[in-house]
CHARMM-style PDB file with segment names, atoms N, HN, CA, C and O in Angstrom:
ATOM      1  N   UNK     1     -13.162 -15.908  -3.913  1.00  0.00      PROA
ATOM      2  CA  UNK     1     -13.498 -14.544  -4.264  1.00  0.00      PROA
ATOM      3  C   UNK     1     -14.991 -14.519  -4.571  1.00  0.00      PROA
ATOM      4  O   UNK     1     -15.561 -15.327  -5.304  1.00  0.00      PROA
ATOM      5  N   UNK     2     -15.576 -13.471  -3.911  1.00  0.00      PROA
ATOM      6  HN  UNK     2     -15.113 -12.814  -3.316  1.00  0.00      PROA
ATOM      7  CA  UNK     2     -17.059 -13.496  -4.234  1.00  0.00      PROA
ATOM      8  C   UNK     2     -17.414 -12.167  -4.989  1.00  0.00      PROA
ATOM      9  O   UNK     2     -16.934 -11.225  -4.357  1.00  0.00      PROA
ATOM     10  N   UNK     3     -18.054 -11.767  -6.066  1.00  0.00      PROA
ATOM     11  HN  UNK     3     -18.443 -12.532  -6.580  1.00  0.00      PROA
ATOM     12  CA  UNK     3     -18.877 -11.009  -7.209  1.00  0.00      PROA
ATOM     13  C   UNK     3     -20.067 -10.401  -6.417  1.00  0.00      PROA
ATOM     14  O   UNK     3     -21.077 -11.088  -6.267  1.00  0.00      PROA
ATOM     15  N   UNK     4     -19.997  -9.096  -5.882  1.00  0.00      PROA
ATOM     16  HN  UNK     4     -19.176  -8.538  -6.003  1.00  0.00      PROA
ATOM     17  CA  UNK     4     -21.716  -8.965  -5.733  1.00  0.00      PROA
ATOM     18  C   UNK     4     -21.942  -8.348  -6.968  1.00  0.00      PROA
ATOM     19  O   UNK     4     -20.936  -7.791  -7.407  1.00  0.00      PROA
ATOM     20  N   UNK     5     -23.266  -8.242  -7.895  1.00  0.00      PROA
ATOM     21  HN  UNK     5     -24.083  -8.695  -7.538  1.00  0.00      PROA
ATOM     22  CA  UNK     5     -23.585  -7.481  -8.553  1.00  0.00      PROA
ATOM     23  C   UNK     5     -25.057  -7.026  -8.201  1.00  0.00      PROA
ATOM     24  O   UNK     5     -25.900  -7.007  -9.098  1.00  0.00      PROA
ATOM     25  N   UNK     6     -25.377  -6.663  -6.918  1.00  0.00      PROA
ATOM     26  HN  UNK     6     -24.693  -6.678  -6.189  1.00  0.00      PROA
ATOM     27  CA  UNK     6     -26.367  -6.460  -6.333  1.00  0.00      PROA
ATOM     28  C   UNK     6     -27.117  -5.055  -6.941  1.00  0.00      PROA
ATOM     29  O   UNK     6     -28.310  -4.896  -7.201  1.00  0.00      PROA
ATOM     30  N   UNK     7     -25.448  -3.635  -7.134  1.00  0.00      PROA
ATOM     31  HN  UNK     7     -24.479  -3.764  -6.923  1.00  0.00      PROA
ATOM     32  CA  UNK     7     -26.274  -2.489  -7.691  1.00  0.00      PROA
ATOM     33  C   UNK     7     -25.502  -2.586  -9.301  1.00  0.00      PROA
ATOM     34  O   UNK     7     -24.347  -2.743  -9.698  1.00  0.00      PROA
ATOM     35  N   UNK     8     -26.969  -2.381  -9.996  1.00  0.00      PROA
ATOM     36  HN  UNK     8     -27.907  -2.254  -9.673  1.00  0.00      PROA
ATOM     37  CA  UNK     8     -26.857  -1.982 -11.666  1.00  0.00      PROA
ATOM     38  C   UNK     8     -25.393  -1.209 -11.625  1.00  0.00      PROA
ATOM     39  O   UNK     8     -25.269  -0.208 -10.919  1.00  0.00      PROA
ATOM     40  N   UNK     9     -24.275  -1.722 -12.423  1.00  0.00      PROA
ATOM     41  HN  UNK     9     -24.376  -2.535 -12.997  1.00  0.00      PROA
ATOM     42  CA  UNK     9     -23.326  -0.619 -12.649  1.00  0.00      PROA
ATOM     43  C   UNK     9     -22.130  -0.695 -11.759  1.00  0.00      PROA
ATOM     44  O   UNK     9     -20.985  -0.309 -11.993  1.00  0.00      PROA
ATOM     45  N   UNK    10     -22.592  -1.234 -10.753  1.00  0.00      PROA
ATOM     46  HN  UNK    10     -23.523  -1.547 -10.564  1.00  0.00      PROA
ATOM     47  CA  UNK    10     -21.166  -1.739 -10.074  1.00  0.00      PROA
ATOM     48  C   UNK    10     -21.391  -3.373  -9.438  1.00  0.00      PROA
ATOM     49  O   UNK    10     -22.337  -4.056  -9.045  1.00  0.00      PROA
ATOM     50  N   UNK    11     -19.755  -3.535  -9.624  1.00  0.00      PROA
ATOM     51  HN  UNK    11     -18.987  -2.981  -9.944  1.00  0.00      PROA
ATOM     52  CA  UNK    11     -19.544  -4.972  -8.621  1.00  0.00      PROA
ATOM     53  C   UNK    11     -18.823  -4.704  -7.560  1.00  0.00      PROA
ATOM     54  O   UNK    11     -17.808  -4.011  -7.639  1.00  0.00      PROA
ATOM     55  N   UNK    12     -19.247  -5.204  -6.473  1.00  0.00      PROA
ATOM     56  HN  UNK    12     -20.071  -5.767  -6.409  1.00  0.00      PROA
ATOM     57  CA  UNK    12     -18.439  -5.147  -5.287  1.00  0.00      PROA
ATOM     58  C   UNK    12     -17.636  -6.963  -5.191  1.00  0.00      PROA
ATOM     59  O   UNK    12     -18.122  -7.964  -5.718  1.00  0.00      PROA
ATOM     60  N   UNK    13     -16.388  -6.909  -4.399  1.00  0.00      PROA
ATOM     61  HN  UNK    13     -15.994  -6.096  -3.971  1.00  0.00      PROA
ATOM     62  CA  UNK    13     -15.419  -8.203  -4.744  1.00  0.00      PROA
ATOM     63  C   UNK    13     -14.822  -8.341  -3.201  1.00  0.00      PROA
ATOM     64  O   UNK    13     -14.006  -7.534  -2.756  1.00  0.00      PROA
ATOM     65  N   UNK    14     -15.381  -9.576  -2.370  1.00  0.00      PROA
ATOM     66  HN  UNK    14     -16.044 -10.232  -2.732  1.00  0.00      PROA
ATOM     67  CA  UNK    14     -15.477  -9.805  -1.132  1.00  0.00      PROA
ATOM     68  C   UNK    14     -14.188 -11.320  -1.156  1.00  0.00      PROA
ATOM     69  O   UNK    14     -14.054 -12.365  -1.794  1.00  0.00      PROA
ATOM     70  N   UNK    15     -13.713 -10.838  -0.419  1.00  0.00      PROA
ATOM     71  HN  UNK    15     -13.822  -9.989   0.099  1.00  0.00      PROA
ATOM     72  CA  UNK    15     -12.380 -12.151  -0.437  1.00  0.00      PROA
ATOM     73  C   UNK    15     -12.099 -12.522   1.218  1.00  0.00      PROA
ATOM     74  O   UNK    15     -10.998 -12.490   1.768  1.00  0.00      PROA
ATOM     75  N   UNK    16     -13.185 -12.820   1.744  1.00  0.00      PROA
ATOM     76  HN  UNK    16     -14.080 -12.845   1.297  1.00  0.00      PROA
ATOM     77  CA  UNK    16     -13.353 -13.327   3.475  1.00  0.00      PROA
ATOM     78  C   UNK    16     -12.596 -14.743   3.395  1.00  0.00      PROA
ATOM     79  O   UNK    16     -11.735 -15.014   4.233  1.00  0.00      PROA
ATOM     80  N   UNK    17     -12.965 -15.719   2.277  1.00  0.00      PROA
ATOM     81  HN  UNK    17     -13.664 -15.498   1.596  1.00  0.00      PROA
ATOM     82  CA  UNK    17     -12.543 -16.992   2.530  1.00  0.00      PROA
ATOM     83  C   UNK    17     -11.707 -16.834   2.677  1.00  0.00      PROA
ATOM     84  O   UNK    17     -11.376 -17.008   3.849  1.00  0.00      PROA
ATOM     85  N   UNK    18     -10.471 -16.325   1.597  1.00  0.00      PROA
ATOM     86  HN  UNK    18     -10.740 -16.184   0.644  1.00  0.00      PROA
ATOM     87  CA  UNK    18      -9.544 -16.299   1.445  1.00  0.00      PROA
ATOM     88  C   UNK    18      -8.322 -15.663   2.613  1.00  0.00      PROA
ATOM     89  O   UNK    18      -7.201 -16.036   2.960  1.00  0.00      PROA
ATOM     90  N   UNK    19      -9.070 -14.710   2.914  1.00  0.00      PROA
ATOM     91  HN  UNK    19      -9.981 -14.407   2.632  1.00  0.00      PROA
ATOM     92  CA  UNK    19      -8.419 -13.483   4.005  1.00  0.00      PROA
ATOM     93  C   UNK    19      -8.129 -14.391   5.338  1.00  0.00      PROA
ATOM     94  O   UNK    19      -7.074 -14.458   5.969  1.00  0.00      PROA
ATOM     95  N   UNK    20      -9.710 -15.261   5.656  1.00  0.00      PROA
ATOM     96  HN  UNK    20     -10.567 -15.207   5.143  1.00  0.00      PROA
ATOM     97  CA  UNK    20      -9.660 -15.917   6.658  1.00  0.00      PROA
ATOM     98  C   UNK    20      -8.751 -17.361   7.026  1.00  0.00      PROA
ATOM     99  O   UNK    20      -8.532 -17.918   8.102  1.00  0.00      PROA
ATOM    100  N   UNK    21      -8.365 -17.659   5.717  1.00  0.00      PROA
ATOM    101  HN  UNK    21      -8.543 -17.206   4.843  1.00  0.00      PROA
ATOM    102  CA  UNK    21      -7.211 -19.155   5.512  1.00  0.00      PROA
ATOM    103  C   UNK    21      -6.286 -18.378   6.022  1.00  0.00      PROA
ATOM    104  O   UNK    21      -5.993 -18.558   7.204  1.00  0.00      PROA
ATOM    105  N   UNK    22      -5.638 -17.379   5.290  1.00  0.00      PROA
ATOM    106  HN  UNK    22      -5.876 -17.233   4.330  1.00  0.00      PROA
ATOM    107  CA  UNK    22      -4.455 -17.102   5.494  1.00  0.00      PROA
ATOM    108  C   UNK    22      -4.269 -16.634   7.359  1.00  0.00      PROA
ATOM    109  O   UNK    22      -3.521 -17.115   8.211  1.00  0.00      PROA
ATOM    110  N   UNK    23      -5.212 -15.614   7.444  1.00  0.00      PROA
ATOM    111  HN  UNK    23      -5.819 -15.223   6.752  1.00  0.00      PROA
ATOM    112  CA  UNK    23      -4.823 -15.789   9.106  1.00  0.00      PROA
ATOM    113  C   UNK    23      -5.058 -16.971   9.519  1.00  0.00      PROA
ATOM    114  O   UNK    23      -4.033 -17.384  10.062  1.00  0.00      PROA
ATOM    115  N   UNK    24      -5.742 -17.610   9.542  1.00  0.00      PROA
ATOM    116  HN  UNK    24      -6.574 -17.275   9.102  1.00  0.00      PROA
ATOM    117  CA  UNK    24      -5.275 -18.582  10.417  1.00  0.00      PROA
ATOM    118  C   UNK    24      -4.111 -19.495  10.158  1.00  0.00      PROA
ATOM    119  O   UNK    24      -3.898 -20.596  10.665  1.00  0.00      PROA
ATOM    120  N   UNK    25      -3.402 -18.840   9.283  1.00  0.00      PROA
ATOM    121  HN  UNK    25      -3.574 -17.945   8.871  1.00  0.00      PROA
ATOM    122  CA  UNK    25      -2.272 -19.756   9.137  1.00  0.00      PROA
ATOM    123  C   UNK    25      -0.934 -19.256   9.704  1.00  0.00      PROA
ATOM    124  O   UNK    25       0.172 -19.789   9.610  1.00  0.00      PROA
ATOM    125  N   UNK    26      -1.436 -17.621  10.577  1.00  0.00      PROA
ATOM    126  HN  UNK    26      -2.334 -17.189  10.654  1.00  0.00      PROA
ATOM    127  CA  UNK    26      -0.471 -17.560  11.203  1.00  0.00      PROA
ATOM    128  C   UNK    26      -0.096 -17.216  12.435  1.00  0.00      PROA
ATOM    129  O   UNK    26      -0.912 -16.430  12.916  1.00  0.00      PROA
ATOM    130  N   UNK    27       0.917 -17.502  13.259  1.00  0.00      PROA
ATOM    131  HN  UNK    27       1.580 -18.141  12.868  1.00  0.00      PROA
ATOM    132  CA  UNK    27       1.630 -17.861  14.079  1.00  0.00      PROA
ATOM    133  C   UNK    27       0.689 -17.511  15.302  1.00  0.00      PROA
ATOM    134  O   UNK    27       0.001 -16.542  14.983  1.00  0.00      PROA
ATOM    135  N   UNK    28       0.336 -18.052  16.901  1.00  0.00      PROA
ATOM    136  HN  UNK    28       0.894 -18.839  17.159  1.00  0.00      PROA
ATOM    137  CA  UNK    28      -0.291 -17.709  17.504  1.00  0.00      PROA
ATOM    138  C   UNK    28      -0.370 -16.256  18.246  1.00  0.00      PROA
ATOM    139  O   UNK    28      -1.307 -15.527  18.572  1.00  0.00      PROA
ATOM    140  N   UNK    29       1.311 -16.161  18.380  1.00  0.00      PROA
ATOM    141  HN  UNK    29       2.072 -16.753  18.115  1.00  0.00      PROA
ATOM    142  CA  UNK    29       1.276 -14.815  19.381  1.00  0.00      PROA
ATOM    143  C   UNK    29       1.719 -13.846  18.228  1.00  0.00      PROA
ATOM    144  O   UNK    29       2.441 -12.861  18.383  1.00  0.00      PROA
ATOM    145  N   UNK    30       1.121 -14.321  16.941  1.00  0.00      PROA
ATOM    146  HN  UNK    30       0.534 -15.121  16.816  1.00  0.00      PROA
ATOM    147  CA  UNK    30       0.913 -12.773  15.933  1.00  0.00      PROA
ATOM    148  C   UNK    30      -0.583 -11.816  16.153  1.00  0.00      PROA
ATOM    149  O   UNK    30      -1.552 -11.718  15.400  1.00  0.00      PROA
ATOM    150  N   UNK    31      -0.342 -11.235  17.378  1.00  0.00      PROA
ATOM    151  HN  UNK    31       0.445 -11.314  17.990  1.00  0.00      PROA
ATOM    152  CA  UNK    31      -1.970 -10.507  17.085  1.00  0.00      PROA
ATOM    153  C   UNK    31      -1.679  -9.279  17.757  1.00  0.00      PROA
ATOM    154  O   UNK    31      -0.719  -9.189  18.523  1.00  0.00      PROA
ATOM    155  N   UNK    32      -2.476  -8.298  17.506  1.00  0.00      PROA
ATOM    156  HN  UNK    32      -3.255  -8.370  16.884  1.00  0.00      PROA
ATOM    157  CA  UNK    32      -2.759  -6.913  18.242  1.00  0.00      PROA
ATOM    158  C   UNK    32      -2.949  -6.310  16.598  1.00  0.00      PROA
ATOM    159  O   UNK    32      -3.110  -6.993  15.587  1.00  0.00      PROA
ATOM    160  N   UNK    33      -2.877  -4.911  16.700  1.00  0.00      PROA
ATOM    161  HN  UNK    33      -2.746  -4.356  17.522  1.00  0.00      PROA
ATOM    162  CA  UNK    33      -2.976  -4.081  15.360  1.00  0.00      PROA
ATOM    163  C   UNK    33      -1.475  -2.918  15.580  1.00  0.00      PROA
ATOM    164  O   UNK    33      -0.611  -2.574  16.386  1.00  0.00      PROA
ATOM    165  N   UNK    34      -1.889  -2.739  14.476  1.00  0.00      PROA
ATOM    166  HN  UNK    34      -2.591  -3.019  13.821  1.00  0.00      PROA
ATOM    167  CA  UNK    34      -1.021  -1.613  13.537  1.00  0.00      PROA
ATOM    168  C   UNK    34      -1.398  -0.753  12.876  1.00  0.00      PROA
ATOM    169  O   UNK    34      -2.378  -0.973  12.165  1.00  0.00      PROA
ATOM    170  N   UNK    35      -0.635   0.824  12.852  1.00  0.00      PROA
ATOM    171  HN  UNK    35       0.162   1.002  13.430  1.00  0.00      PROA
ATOM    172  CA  UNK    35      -1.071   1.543  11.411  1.00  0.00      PROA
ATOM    173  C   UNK    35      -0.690   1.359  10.340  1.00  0.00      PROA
ATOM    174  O   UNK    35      -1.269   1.739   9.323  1.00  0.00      PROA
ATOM    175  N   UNK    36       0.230   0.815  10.381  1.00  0.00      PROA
ATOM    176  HN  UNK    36       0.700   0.507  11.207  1.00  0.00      PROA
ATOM    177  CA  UNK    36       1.352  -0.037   9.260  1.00  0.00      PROA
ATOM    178  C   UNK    36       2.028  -0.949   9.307  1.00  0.00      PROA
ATOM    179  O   UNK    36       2.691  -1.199  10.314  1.00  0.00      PROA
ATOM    180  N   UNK    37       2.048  -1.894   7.942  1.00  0.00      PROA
ATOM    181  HN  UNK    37       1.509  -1.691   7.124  1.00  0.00      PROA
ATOM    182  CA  UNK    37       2.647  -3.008   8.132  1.00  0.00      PROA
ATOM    183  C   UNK    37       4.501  -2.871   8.388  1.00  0.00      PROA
ATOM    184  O   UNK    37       5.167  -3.773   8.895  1.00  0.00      PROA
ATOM    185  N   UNK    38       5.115  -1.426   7.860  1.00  0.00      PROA
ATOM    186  HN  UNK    38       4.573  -0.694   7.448  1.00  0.00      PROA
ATOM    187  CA  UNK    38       5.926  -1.720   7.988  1.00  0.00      PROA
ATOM    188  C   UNK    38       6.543  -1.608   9.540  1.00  0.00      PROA
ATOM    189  O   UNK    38       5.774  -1.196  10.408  1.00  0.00      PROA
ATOM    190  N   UNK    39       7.604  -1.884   9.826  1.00  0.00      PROA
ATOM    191  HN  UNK    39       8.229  -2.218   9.121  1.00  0.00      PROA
ATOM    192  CA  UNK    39       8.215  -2.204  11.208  1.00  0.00      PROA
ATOM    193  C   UNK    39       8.514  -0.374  11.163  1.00  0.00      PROA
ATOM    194  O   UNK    39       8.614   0.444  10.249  1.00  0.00      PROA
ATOM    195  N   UNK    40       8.604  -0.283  13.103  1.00  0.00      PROA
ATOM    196  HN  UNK    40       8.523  -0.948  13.845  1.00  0.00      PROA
ATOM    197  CA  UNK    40       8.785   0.961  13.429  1.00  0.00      PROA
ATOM    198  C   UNK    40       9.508   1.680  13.151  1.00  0.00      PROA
ATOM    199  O   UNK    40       9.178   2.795  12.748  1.00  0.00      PROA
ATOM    200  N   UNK    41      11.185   1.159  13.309  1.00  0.00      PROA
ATOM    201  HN  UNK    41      11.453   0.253  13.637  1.00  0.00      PROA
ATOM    202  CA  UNK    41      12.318   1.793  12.794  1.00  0.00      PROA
ATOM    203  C   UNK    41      12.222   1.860  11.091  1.00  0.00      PROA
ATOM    204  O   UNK    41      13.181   2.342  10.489  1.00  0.00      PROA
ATOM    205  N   UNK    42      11.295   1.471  10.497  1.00  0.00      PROA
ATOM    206  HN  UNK    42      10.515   1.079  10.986  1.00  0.00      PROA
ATOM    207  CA  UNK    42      11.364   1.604   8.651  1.00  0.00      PROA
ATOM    208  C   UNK    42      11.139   3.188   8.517  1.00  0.00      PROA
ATOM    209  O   UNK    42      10.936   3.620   7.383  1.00  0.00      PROA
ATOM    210  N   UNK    43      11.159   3.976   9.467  1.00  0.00      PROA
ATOM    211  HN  UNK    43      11.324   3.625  10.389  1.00  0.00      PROA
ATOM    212  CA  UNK    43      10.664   5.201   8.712  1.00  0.00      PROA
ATOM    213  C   UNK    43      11.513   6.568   9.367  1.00  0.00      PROA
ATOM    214  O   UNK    43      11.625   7.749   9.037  1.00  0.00      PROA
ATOM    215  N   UNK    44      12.058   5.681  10.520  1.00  0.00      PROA
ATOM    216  HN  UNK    44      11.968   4.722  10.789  1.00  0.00      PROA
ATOM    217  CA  UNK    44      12.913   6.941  11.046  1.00  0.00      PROA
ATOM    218  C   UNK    44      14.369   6.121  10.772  1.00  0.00      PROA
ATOM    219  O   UNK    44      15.171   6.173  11.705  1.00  0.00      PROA
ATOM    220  N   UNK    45      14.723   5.455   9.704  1.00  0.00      PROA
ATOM    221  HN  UNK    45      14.072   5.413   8.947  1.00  0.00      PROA
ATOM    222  CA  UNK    45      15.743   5.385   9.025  1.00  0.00      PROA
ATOM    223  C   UNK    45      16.009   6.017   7.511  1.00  0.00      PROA
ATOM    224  O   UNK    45      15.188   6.021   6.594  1.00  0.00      PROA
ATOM    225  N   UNK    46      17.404   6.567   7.475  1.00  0.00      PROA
ATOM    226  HN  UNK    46      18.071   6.564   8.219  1.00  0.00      PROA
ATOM    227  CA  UNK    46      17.254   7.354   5.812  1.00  0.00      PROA
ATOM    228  C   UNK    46      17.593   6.068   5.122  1.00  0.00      PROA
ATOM    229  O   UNK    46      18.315   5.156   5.525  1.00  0.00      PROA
ATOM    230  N   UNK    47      16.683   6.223   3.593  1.00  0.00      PROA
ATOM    231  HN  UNK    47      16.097   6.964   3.266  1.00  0.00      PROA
ATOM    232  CA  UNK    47      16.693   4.661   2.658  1.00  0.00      PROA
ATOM    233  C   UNK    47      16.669   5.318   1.478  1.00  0.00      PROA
ATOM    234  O   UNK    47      15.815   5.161   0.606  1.00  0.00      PROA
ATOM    235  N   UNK    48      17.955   6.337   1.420  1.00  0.00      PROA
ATOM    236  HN  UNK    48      18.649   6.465   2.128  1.00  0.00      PROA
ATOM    237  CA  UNK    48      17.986   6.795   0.158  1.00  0.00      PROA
ATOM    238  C   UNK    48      19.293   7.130  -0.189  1.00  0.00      PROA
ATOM    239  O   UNK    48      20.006   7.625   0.685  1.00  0.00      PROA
ATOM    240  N   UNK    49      19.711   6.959  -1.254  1.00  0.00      PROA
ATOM    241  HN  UNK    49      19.132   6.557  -1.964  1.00  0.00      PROA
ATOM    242  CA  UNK    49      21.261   7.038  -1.924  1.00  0.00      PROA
ATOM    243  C   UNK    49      21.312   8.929  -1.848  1.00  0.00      PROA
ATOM    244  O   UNK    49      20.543   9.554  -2.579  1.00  0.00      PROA
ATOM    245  N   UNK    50      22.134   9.568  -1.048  1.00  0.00      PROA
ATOM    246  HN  UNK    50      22.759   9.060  -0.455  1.00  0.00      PROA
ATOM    247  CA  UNK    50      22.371  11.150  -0.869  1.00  0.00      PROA
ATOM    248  C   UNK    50      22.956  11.975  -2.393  1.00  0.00      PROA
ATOM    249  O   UNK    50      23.201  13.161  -2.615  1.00  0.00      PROA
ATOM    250  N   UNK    51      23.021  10.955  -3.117  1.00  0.00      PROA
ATOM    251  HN  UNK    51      22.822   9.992  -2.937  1.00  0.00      PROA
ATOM    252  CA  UNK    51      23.130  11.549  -5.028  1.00  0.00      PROA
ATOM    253  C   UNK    51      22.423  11.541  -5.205  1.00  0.00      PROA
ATOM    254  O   UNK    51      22.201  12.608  -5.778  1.00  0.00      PROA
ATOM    255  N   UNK    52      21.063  10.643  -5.117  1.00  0.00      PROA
ATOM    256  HN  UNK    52      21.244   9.776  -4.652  1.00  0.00      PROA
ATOM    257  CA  UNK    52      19.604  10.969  -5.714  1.00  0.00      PROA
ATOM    258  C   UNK    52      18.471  11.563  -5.143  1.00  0.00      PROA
ATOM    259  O   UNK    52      17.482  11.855  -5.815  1.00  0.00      PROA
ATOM    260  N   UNK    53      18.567  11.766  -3.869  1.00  0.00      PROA
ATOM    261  HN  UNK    53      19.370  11.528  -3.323  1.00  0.00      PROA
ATOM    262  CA  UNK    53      17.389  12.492  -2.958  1.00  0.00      PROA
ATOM    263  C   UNK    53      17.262  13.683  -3.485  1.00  0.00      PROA
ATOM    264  O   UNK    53      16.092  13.974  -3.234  1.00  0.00      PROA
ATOM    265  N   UNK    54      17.905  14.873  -4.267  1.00  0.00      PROA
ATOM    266  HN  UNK    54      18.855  14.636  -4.470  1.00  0.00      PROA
ATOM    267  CA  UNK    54      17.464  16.008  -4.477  1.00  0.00      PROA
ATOM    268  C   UNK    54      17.035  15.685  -5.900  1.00  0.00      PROA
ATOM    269  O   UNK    54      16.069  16.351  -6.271  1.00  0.00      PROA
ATOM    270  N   UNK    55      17.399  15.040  -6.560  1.00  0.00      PROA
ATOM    271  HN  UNK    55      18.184  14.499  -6.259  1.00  0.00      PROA
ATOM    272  CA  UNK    55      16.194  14.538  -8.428  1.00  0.00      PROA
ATOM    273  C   UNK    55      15.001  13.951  -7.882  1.00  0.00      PROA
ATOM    274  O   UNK    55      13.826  14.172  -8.174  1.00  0.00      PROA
ATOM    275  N   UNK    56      15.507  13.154  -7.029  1.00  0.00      PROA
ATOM    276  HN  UNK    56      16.462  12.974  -6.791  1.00  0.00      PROA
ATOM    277  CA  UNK    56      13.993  12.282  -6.616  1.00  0.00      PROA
ATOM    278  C   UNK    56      12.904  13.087  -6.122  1.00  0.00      PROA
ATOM    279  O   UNK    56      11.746  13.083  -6.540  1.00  0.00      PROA
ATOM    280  N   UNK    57      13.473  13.887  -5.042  1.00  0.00      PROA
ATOM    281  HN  UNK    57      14.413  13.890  -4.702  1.00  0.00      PROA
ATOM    282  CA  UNK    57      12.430  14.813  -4.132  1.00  0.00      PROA
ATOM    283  C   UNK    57      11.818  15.968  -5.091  1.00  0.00      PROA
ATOM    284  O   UNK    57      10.687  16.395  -4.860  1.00  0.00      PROA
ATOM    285  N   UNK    58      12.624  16.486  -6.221  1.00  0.00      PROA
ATOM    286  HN  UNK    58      13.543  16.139  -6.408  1.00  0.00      PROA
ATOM    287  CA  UNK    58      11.871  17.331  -7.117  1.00  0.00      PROA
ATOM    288  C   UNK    58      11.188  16.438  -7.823  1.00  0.00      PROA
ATOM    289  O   UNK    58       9.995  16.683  -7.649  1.00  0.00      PROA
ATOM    290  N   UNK    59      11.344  15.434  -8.604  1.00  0.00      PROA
ATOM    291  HN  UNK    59      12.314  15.235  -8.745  1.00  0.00      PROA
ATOM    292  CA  UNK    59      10.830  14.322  -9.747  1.00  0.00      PROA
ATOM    293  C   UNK    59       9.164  14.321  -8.629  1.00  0.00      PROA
ATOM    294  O   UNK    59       8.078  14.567  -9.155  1.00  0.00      PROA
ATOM    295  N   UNK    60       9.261  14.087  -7.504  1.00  0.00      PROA
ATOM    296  HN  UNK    60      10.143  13.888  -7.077  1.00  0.00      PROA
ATOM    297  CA  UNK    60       7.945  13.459  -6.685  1.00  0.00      PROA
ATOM    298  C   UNK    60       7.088  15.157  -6.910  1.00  0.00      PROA
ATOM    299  O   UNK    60       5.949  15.405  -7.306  1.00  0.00      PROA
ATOM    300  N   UNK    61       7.635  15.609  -6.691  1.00  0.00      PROA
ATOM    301  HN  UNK    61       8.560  15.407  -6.369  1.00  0.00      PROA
ATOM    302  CA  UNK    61       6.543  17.126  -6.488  1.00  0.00      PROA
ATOM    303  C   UNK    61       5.865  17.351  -7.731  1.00  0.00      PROA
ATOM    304  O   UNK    61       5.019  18.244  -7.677  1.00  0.00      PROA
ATOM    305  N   UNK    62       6.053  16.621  -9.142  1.00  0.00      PROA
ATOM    306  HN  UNK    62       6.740  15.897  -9.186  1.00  0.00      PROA
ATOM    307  CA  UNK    62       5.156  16.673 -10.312  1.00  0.00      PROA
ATOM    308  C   UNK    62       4.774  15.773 -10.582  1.00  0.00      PROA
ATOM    309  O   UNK    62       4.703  15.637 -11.804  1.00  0.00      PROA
ATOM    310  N   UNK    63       4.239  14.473  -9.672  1.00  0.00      PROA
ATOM    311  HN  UNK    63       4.297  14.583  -8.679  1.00  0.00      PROA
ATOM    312  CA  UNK    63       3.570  13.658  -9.774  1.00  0.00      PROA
ATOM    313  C   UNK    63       2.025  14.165  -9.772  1.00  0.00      PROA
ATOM    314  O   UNK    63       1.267  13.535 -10.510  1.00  0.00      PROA
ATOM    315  N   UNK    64       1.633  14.940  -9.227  1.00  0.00      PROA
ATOM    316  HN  UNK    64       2.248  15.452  -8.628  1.00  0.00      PROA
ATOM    317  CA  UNK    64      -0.177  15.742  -9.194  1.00  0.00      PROA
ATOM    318  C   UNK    64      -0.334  16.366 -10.547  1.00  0.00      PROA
ATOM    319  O   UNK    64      -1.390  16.414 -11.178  1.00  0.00      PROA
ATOM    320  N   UNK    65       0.625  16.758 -10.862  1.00  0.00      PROA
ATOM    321  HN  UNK    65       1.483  16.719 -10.350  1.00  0.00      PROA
ATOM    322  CA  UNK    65      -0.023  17.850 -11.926  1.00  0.00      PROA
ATOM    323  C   UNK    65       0.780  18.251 -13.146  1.00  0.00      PROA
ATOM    324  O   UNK    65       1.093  19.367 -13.561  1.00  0.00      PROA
ATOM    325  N   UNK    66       1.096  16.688 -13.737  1.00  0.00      PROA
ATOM    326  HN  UNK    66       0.842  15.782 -13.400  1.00  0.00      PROA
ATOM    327  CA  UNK    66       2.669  17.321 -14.737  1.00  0.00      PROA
ATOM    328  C   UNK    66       2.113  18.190 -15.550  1.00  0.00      PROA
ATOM    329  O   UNK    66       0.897  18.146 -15.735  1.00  0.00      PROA
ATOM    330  N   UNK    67       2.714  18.901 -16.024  1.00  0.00      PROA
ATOM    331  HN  UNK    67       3.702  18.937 -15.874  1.00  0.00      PROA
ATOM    332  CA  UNK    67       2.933  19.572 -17.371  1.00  0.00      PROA
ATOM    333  C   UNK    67       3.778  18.598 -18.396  1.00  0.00      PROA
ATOM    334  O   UNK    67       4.192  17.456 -18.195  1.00  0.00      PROA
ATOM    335  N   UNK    68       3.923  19.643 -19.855  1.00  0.00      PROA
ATOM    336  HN  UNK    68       3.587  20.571 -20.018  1.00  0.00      PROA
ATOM    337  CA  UNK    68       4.348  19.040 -21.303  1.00  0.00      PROA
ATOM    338  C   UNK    68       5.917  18.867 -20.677  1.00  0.00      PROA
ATOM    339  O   UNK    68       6.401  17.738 -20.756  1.00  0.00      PROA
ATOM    340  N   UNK    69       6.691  19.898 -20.086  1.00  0.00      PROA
ATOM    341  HN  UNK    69       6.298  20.815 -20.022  1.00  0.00      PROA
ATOM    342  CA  UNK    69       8.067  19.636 -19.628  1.00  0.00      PROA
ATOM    343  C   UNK    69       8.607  18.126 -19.187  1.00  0.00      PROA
ATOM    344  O   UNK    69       9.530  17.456 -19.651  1.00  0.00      PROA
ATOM    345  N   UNK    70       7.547  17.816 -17.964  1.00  0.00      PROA
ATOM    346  HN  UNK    70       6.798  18.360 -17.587  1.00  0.00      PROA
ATOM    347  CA  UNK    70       7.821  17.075 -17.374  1.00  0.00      PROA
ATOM    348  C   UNK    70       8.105  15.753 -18.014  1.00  0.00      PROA
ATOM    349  O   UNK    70       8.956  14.924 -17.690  1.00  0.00      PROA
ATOM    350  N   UNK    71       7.285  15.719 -18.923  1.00  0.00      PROA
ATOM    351  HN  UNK    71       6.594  16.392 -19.186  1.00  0.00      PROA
ATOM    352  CA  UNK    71       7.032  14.385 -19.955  1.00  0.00      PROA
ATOM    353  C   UNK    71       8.000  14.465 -20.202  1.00  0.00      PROA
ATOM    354  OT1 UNK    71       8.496  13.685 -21.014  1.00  0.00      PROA
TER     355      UNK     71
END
């Protein structure tokens, strides 16, 4: 892990060594890119218990901006 403290007030935190061990530690015909790590079918599958999707899906919509209620 490398520290810049080049500007007054901030550090910037560079982890190449590290980044670069690990790929190369893996497998040869692992390469091309992605927008996401997760696999394709992870998102056009439902991964939710059908008792909790309507608490959950309201509970998520006051994550931006709770109010005293919410607490």
């Amino acid at each position: 892990m490398t520290l810049d403290y080049t500007n007054k007030g901030k550090v910037k935190i560079f982890m190449y060594k590290y980044i670069n061990k690990m790929l190369s530690k893996l497998p040869i015909d692992m390469n091309g890119s992605a927008r996401t790590p997760a696999a394709g079918h992870f998102f056009s599958a439902r991964c939710t218990r059908q008792d909790t999707q309507t608490a959950l899906a309201f509970t998520c919509t006051r994550v931006q901006a709770p109010d005293k209620d919410n607490y």
